[in-house]
Every structure is written in C-alpha cells, then in structure tokens.
N, C-alpha and C positions, 0 to 999 in steps of 0.2 A: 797157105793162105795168110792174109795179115789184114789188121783192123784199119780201115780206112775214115776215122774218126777226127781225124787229125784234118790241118789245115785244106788241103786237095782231097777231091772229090770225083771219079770218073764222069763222066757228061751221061751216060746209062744210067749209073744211080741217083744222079742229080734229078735227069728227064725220069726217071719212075718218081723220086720223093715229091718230084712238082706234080704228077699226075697224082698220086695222092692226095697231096694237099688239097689242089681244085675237085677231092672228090666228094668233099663234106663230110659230115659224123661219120655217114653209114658207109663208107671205103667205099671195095671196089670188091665185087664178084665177078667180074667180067673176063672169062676163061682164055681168050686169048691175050689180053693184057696181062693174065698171071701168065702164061706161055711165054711169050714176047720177053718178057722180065724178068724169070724164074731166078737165074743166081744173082740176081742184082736186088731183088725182095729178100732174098735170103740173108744176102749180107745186112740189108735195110732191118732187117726184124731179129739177126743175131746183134748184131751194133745196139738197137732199142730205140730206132730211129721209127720204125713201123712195126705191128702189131699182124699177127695171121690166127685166124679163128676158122674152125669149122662149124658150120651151121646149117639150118637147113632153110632151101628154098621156100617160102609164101606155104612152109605147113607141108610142102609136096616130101616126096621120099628120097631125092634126090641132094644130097649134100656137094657145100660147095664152102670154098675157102674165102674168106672176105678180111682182106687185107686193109688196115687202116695210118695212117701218119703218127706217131705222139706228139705230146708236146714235144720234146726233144727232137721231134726230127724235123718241126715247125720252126724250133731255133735256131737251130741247122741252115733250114733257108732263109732265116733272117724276117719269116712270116712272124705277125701276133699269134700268141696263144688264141685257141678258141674256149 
C-alpha cells in the first residue's frame, strides 16, 4: 500500500471525500455508503483526510461507525474550512 496524499487522487476516494464533505458536522452513518467505500474510507481516515468514530444510534443498543471529513481533507478538495 502507499499514501496517496500527494498530487493525484483516485476518482473513488475523491467521490467518498465529496460525499463527506456535502455530508455536514454530523458525517455519515449510513452502512451501505461505509460498504460501498470501505478501503477508500480507510485510506481517507489513515491519510487524516476523514475521521471514523463508533457511536451509538439515537441512545438505542445498536452501534454504528460515523465517518466524518477534516479540515485537511476539506483542503484537499479545495472546500472552505467549516
């Protein structure tokens, strides 16, 4: 594996960092877009481009991963900070 930090970006991990981005503060729980994305999030959250937390659902028992953008992965795409 190698850091893809650098100038080029695959179109996968670009298309996940934009879907983050448009996804606000609170990321994305949403289990088929972690599916859909899995080694391209990974790379995104080993890089320090995106952030993954476990947490739990609305207080229920049910834990789920919520993945979010940093700054850095905002600057990345050329987005303002939030």
């Amino acid at each position: 594996m190698f850091c893809m930090i650098g100038p080029t970006m695959s179109h996968r991990r670009r298309s996940a960092l934009k879907i983050l981005a448009d996804a606000g503060p609170h990321g994305i729980i949403d289990p088929l877009f972690l599916a859909r994305f899995t080694p391209e999030l990974l790379d995104l959250v080993r890089d320090g481009l995106a952030t993954a937390k476990r947490t739990r659902k609305r207080g229920q028992i049910v834990e789920v991963a919520r993945v979010r953008i940093t700054n850095a992965g905002r600057m990345r795409l050329g987005k303002t900070l939030r």
